[in-house]
FIFIVEX-793282 format. One record per residue: residue number from 1; residue in one letter; y, z, x of N, C-alpha, C, CB in turn. Coordinates in Angstrom, 1 decimal, decimal comma. Glycine has a CB too. Layout:
<r nr="NUM" rest="a" n_py="Y" n_pz="Z" n_px="X" ca_py="Y" ca_pz="Z" ca_px="X" c_py="Y" c_pz="Z" c_px="X" cb_py="Y" cb_pz="Z" cb_px="X"/>
...
END
This chain:
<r nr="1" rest="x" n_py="-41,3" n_pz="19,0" n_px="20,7" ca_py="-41,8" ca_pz="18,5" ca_px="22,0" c_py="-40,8" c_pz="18,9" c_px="23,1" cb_py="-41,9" cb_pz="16,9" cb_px="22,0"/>
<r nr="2" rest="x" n_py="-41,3" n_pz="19,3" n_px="23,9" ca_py="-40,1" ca_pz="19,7" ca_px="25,7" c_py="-39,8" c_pz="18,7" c_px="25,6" cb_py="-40,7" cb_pz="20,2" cb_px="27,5"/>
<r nr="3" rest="x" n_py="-38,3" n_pz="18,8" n_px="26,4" ca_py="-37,9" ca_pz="17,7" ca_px="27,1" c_py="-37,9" c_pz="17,9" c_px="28,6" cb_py="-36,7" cb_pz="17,3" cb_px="26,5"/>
<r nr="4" rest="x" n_py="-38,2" n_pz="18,8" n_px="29,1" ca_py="-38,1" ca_pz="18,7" ca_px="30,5" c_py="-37,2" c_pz="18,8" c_px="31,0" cb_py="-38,5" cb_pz="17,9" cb_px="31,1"/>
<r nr="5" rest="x" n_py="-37,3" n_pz="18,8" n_px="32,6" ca_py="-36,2" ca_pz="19,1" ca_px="33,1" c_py="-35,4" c_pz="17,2" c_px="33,3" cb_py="-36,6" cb_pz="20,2" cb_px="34,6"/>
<r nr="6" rest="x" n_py="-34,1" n_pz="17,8" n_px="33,2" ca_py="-33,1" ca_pz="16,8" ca_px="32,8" c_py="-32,8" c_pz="16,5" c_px="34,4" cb_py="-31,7" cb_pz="17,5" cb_px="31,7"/>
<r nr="7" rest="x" n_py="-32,7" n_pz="15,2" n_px="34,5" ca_py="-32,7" ca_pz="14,2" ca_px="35,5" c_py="-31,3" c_pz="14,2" c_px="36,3" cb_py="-33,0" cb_pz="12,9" cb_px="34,9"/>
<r nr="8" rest="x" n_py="-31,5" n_pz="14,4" n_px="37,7" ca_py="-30,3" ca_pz="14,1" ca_px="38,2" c_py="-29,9" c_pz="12,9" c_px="38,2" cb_py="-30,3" cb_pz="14,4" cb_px="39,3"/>
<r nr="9" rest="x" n_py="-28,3" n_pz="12,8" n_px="38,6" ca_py="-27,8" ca_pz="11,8" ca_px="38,3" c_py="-27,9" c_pz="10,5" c_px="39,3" cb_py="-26,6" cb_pz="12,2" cb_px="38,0"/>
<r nr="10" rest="x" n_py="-28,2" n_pz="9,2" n_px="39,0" ca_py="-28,4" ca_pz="8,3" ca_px="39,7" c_py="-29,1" c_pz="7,3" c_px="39,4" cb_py="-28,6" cb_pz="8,7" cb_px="40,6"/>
<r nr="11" rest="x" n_py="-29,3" n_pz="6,5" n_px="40,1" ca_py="-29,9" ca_pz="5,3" ca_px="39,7" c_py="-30,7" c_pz="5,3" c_px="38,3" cb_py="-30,8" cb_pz="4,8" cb_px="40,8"/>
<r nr="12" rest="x" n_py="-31,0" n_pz="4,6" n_px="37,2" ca_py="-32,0" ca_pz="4,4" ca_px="36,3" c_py="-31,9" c_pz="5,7" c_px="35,5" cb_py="-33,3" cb_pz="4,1" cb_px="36,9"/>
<r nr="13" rest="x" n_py="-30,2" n_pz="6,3" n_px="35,2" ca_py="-30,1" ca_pz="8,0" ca_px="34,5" c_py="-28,8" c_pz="7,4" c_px="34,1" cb_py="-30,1" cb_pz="9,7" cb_px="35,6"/>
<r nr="14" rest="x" n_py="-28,5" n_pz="8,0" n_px="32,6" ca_py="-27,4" ca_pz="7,8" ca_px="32,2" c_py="-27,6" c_pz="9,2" c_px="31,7" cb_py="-27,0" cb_pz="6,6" cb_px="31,2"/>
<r nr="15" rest="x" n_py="-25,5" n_pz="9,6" n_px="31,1" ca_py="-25,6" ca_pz="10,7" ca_px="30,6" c_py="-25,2" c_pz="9,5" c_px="29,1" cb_py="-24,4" cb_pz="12,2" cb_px="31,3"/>
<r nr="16" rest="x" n_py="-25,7" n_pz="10,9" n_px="27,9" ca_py="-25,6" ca_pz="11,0" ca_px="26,6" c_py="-24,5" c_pz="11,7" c_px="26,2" cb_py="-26,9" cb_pz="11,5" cb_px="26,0"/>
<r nr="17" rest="x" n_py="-23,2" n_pz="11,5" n_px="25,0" ca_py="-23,4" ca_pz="12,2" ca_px="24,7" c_py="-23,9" c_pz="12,7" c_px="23,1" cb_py="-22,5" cb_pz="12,4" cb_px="25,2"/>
<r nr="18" rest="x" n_py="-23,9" n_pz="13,9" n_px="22,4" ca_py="-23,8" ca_pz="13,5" ca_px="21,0" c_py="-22,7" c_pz="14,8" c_px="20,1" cb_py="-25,5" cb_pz="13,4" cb_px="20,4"/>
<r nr="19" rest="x" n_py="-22,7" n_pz="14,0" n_px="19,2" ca_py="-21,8" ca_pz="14,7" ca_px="18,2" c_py="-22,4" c_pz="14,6" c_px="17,0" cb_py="-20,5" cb_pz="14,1" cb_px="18,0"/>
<r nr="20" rest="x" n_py="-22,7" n_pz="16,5" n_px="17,1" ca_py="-23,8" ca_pz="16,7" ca_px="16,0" c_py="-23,3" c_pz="16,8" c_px="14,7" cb_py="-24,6" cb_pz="17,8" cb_px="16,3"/>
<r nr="21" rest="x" n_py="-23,9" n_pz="17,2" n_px="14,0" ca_py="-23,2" ca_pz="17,4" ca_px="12,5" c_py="-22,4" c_pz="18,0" c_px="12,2" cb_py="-23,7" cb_pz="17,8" cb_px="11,8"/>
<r nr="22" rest="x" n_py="-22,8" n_pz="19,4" n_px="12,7" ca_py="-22,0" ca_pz="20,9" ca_px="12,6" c_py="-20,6" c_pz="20,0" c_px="13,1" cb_py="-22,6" cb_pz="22,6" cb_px="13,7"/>
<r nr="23" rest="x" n_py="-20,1" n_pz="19,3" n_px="14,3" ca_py="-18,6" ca_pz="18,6" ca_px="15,2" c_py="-19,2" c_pz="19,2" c_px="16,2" cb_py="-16,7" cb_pz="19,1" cb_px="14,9"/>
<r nr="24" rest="x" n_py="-19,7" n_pz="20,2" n_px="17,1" ca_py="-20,4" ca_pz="20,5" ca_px="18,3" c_py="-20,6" c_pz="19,1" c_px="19,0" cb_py="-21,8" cb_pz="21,2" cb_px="18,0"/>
<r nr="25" rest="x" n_py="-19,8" n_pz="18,6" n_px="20,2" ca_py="-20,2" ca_pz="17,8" ca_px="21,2" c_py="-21,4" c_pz="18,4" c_px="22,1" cb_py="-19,0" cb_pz="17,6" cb_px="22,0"/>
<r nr="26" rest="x" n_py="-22,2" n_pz="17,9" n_px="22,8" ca_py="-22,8" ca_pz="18,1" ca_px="23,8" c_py="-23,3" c_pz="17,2" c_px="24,6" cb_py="-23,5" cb_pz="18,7" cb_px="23,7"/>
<r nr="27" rest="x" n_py="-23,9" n_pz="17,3" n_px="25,8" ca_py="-24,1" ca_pz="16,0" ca_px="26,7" c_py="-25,0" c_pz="16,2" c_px="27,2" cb_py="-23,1" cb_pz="15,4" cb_px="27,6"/>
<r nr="28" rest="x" n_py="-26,1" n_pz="15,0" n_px="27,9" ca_py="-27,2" ca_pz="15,6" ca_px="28,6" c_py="-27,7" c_pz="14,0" c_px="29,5" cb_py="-28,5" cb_pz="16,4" cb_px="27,3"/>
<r nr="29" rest="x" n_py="-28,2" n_pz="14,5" n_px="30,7" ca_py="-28,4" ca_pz="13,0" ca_px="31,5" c_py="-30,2" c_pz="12,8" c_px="30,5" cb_py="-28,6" cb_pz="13,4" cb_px="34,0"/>
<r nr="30" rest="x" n_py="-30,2" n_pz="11,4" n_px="31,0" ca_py="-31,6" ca_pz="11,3" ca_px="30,5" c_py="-32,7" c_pz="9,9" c_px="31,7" cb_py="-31,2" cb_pz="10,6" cb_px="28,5"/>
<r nr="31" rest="x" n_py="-33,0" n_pz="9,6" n_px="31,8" ca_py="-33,7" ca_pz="8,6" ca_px="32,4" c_py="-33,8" c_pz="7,2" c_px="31,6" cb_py="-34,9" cb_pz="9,1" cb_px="32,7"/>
<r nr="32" rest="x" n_py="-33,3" n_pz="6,2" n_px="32,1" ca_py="-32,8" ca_pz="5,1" ca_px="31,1" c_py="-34,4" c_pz="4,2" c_px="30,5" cb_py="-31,6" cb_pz="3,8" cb_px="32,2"/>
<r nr="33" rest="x" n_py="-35,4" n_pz="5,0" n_px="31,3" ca_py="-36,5" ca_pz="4,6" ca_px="30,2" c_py="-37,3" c_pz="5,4" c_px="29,7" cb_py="-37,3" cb_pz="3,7" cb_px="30,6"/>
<r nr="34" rest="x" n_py="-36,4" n_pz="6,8" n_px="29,4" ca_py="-37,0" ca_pz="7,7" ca_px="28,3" c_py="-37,2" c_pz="7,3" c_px="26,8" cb_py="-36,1" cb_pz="8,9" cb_px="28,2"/>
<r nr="35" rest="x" n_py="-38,1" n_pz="7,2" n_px="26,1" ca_py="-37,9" ca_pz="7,2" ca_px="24,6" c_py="-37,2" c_pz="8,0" c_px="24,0" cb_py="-38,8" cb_pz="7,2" cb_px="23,9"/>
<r nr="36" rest="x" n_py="-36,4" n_pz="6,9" n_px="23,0" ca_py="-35,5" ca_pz="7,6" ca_px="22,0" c_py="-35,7" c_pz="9,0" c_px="21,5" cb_py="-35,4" cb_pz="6,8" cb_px="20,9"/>
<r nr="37" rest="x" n_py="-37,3" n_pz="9,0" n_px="21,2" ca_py="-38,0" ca_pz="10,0" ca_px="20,8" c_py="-37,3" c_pz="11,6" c_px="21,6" cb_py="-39,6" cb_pz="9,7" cb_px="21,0"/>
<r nr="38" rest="x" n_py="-37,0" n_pz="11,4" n_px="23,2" ca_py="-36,3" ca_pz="12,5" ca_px="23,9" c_py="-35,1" c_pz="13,2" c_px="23,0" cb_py="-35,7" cb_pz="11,9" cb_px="25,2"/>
<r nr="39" rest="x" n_py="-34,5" n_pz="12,0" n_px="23,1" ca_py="-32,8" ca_pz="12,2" ca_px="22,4" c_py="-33,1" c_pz="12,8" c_px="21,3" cb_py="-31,9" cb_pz="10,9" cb_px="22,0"/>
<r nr="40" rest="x" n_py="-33,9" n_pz="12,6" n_px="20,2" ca_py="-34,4" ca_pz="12,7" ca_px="18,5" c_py="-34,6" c_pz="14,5" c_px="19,0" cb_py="-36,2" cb_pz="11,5" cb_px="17,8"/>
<r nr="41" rest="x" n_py="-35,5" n_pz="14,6" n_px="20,2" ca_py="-36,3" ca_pz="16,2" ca_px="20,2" c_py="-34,8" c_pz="17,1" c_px="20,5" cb_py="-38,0" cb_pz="16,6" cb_px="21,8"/>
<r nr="42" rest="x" n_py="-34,2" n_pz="16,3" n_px="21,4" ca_py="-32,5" ca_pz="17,2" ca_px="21,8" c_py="-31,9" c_pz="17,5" c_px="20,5" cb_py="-31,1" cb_pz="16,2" cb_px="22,9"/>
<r nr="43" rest="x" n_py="-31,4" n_pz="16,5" n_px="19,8" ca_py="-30,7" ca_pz="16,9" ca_px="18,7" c_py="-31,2" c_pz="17,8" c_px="17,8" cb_py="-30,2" cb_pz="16,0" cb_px="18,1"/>
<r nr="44" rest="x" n_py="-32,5" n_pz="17,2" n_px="17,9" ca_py="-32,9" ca_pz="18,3" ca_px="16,8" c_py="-33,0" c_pz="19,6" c_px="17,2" cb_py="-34,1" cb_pz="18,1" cb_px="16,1"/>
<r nr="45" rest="x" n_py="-33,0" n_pz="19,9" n_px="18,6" ca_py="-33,5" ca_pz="21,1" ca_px="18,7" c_py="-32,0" c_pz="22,0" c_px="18,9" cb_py="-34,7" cb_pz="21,1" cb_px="19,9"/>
<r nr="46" rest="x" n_py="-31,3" n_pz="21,3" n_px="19,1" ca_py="-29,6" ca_pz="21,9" ca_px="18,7" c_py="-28,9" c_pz="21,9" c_px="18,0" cb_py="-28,7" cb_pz="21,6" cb_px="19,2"/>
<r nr="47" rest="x" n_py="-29,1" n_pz="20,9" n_px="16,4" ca_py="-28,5" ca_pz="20,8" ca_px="15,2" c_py="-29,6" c_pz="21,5" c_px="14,5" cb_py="-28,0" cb_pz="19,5" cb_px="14,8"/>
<r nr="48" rest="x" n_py="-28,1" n_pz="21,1" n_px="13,6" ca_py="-28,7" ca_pz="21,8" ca_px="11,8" c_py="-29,7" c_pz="20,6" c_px="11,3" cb_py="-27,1" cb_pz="22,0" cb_px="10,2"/>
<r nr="49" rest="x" n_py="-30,9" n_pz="20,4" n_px="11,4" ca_py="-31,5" ca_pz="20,0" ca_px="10,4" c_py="-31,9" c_pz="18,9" c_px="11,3" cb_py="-30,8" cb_pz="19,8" cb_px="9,1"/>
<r nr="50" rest="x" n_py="-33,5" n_pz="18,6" n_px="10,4" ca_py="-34,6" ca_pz="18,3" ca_px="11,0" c_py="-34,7" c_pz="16,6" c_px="10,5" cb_py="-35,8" cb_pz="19,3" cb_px="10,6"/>
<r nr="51" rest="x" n_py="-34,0" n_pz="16,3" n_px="9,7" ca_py="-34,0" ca_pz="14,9" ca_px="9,1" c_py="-32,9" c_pz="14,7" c_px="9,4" cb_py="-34,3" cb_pz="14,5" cb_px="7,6"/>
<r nr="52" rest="x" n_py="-32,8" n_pz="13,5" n_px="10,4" ca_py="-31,4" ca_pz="12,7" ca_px="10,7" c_py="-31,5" c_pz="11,5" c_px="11,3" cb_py="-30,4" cb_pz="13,3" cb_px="11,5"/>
<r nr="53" rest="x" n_py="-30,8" n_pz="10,8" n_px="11,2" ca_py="-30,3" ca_pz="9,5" ca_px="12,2" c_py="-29,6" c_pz="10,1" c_px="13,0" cb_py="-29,6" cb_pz="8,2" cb_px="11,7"/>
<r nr="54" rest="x" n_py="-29,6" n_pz="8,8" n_px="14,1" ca_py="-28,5" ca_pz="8,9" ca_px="15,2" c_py="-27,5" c_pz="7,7" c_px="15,2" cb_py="-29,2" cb_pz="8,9" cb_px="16,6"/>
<r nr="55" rest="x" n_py="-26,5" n_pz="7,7" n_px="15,1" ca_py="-25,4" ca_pz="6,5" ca_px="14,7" c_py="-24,5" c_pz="6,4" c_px="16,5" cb_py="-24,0" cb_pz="7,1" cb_px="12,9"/>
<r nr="56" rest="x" n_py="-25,0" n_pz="5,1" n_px="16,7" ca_py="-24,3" ca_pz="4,7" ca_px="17,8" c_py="-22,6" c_pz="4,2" c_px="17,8" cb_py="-25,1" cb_pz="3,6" cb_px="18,3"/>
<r nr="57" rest="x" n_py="-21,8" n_pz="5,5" n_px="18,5" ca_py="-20,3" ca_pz="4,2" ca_px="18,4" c_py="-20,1" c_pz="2,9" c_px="18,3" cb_py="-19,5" cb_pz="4,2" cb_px="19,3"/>
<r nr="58" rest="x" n_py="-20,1" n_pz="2,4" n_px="19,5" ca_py="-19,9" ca_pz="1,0" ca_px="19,5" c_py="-21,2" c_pz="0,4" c_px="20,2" cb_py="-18,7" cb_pz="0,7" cb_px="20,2"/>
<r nr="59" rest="x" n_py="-22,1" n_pz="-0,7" n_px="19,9" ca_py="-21,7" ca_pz="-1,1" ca_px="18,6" c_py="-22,2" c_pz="-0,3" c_px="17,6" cb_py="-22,0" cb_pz="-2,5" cb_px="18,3"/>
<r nr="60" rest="x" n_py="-21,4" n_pz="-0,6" n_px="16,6" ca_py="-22,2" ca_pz="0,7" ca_px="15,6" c_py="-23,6" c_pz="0,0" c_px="15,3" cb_py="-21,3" cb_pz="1,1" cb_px="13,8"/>
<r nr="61" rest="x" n_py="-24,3" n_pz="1,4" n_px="15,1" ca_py="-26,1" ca_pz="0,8" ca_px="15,1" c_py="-26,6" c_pz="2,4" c_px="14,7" cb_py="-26,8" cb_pz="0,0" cb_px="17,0"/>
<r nr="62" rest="x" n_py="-27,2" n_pz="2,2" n_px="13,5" ca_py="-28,1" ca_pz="3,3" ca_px="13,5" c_py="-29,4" c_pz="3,6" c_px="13,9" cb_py="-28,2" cb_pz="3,5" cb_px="12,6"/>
<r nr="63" rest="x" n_py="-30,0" n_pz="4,8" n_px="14,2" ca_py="-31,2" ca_pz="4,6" ca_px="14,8" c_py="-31,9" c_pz="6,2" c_px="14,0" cb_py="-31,1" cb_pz="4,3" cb_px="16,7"/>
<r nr="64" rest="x" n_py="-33,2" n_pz="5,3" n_px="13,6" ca_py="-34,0" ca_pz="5,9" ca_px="12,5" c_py="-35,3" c_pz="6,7" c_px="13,4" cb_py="-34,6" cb_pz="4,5" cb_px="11,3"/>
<r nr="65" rest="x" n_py="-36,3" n_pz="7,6" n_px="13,4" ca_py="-37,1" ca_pz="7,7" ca_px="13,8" c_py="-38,1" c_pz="6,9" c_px="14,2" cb_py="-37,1" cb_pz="8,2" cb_px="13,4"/>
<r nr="66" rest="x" n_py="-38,4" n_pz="5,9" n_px="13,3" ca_py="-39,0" ca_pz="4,8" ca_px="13,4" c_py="-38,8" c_pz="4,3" c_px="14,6" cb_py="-38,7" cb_pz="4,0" cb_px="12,6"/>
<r nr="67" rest="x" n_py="-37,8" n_pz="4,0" n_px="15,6" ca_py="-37,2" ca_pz="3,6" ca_px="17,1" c_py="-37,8" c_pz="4,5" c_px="18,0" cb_py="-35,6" cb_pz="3,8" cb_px="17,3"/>
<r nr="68" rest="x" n_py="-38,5" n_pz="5,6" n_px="17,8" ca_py="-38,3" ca_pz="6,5" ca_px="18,9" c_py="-39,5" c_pz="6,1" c_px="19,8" cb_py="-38,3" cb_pz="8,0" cb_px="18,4"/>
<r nr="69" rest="x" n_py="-40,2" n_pz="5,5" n_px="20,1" ca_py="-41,1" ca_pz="4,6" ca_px="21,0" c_py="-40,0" c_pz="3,9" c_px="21,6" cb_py="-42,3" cb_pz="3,5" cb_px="20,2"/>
<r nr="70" rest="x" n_py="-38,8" n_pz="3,4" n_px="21,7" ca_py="-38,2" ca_pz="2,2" ca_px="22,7" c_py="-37,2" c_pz="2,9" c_px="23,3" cb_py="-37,5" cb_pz="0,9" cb_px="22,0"/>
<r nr="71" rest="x" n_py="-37,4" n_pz="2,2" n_px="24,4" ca_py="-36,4" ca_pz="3,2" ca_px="25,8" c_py="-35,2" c_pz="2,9" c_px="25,5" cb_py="-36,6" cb_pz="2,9" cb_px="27,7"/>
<r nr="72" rest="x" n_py="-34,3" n_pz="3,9" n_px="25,9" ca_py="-32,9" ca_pz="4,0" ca_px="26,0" c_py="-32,4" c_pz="2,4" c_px="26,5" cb_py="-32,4" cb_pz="5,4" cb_px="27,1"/>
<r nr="73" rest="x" n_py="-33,0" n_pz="2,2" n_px="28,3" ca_py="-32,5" ca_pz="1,0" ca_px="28,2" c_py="-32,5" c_pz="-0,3" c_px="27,0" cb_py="-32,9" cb_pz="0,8" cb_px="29,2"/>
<r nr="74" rest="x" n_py="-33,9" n_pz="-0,6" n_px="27,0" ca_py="-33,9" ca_pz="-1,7" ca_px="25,7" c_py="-33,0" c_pz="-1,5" c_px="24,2" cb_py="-35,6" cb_pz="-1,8" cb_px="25,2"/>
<r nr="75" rest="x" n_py="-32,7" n_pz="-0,1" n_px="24,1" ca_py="-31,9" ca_pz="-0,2" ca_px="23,0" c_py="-30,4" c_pz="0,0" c_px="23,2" cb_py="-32,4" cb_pz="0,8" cb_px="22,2"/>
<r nr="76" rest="x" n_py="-30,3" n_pz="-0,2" n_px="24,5" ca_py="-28,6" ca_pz="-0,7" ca_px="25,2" c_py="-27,9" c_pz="1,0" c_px="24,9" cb_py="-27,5" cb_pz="-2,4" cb_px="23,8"/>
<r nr="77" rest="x" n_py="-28,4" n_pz="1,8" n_px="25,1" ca_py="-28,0" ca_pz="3,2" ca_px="25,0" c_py="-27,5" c_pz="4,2" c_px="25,8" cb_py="-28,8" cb_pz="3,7" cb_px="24,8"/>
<r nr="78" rest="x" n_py="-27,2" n_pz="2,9" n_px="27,2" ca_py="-26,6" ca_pz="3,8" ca_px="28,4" c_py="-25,6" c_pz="3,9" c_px="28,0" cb_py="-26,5" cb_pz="3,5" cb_px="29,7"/>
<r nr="79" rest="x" n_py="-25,0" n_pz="5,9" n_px="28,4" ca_py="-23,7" ca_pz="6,1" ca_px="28,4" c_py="-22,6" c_pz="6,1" c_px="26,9" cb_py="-23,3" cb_pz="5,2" cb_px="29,4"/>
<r nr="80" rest="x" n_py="-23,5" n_pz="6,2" n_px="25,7" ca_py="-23,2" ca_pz="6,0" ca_px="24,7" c_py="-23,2" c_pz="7,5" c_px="24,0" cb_py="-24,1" cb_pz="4,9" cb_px="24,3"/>
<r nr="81" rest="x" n_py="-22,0" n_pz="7,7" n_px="23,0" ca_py="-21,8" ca_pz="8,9" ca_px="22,3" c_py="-22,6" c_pz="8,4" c_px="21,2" cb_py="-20,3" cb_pz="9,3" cb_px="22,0"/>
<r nr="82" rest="x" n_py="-23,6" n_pz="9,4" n_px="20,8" ca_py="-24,4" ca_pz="9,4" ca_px="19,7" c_py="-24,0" c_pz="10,0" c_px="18,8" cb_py="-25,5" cb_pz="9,8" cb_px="19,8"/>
<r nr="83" rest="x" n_py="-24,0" n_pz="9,8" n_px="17,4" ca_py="-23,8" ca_pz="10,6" ca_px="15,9" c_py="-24,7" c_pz="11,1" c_px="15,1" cb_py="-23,4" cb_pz="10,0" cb_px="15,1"/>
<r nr="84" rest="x" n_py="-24,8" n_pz="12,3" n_px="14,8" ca_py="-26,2" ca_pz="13,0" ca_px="14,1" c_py="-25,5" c_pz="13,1" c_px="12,7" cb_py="-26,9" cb_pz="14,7" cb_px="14,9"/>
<r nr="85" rest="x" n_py="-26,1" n_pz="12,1" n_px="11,9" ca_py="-25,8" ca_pz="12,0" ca_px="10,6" c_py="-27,0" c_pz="12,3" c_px="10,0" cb_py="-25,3" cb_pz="10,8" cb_px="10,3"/>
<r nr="86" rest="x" n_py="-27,5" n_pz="13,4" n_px="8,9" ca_py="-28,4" ca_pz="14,0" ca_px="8,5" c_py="-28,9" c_pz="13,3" c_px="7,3" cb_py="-27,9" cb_pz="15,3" cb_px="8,3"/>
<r nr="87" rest="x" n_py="-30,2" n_pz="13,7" n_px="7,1" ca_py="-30,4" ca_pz="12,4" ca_px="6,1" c_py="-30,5" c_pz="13,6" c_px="4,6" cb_py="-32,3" cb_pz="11,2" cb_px="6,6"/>
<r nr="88" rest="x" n_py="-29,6" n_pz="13,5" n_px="3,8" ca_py="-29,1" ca_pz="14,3" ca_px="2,6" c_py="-30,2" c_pz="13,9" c_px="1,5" cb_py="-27,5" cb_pz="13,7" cb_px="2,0"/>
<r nr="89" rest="x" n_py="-30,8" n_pz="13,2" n_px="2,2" ca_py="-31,9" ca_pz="13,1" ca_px="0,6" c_py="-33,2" c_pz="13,6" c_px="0,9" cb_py="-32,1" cb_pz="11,4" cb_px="-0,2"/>
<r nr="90" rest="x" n_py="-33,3" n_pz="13,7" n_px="2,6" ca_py="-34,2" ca_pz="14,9" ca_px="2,9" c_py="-36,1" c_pz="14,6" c_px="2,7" cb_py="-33,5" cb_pz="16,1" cb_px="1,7"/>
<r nr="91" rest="x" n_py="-35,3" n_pz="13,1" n_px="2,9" ca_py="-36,8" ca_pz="11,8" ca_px="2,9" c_py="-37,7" c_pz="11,7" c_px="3,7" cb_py="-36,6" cb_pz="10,4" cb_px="3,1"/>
<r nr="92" rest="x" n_py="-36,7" n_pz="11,8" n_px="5,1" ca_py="-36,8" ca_pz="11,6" ca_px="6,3" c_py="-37,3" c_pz="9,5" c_px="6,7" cb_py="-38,0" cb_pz="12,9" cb_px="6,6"/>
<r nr="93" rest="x" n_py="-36,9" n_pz="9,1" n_px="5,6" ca_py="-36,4" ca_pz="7,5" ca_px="5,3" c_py="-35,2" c_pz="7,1" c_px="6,3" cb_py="-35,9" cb_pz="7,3" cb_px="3,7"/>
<r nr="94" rest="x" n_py="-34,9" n_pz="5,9" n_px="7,1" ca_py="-33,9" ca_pz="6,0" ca_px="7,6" c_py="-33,7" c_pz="4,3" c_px="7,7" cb_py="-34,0" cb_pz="7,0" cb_px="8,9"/>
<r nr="95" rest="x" n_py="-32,4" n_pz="4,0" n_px="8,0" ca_py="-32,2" ca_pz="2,4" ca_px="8,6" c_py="-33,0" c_pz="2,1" c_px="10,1" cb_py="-30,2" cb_pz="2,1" cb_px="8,9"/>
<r nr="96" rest="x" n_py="-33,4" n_pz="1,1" n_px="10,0" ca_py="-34,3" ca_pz="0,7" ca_px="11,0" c_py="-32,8" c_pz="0,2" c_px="12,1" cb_py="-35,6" cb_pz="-0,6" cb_px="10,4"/>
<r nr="97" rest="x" n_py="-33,8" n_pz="0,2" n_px="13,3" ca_py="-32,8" ca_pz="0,6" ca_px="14,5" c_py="-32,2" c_pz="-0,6" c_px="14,9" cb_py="-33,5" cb_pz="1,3" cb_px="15,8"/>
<r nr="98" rest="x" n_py="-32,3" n_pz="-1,7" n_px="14,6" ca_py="-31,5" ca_pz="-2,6" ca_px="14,2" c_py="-30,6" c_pz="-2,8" c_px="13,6" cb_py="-31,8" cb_pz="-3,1" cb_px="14,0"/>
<r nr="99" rest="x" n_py="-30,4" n_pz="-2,1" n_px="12,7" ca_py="-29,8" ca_pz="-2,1" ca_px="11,2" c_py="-28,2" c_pz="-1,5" c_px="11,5" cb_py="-30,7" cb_pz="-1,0" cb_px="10,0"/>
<r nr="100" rest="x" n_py="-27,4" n_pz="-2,1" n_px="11,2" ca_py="-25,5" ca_pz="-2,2" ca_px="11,1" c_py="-25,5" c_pz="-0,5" c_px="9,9" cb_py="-24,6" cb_pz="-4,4" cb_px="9,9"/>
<r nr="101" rest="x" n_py="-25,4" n_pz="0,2" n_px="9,8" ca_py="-25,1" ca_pz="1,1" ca_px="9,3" c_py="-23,7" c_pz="2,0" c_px="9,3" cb_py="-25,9" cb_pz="1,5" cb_px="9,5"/>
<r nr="102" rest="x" n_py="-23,5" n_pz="2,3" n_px="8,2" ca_py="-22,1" ca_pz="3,2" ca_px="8,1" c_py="-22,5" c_pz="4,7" c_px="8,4" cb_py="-21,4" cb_pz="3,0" cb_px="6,6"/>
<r nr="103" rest="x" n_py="-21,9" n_pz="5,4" n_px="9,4" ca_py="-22,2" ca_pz="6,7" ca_px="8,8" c_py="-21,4" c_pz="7,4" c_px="7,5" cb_py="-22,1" cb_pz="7,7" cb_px="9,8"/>
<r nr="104" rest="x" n_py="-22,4" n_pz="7,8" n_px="7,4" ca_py="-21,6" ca_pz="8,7" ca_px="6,0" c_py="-21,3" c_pz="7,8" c_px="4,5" cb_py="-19,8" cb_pz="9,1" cb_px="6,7"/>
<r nr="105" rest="x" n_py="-22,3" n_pz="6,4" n_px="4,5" ca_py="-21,9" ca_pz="5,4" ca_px="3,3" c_py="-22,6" c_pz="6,3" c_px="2,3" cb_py="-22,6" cb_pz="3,6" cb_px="3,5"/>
<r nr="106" rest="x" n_py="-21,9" n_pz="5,8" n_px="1,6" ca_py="-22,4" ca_pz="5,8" ca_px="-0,3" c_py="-23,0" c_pz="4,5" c_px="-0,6" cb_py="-21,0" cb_pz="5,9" cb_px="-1,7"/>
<r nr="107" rest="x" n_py="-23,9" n_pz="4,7" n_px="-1,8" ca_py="-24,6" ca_pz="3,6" ca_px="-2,4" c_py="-23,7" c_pz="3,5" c_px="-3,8" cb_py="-26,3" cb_pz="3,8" cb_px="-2,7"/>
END
C-alpha cells in the first residue's frame, strides 16, 4: 500500500522513529490519526521481511498486525521509537496490541 506523501510538521503530526531489524534507524512524520497499518506498510517496505511486530520502547508494548485499524493517537504512539522484531516462525501470528511483550523472548 502507498503511504503518501509524509506530513508536515505540526499540529496533529508526530515523527516516528524505528529500529529495524537489520540496526538501520529511520524516522518519518506521520499524522496522529493515521492507522498503524501506515507504519506496518513503512517498515515493511524498508526492512528485511514481511512478518513482524512492532515493539514500543516505553511503555513496552507490542503491536501485532491485528492493530493496524487504530490510530497512532489511540494507541499513545506519538513520538515513540518503534522495534521491528520479525516474526521467526514465519506465521505471521503476533501478540495482540495490548499485550506486554519482550522482544526477542524465548518460550
Amino acid at each position: 500500500a502507498a503511504l503518501g506523501t509524509e506530513p508536515v510538521a505540526g499540529p496533529g503530526v508526530t515523527s516516528l522513529q524505528a529500529v529495524l531489524a537489520d540496526g538501520r534507524r529511520v524516522a518519518r512524520r506521520f499524522a496522529l490519526e493515521a492507522p498503524l497499518r501506515d507504519v506496518f506498510d513503512w517498515v515493511g517496505a524498508l526492512g528485511d521481511g514481511t512478518d513482524f511486530e512492532l515493539v514500543s520502547s516505553f511503555p513496552r508494548r507490542t503491536f501485532a498486525a491485528a492493530a493496524a485499524d487504530e490510530t497512532l493517537a489511540s494507541l499513545g504512539l506519538g513520538g515513540q521509537t518503534l522495534y521491528q522484531r520479525l516474526d521467526e516462525e514465519g506465521d505471521g501470528s503476533g501478540s495482540d496490541a495490548a499485550a506486554g511483550g519482550e522482544p526477542g523472548g524465548t518460550d
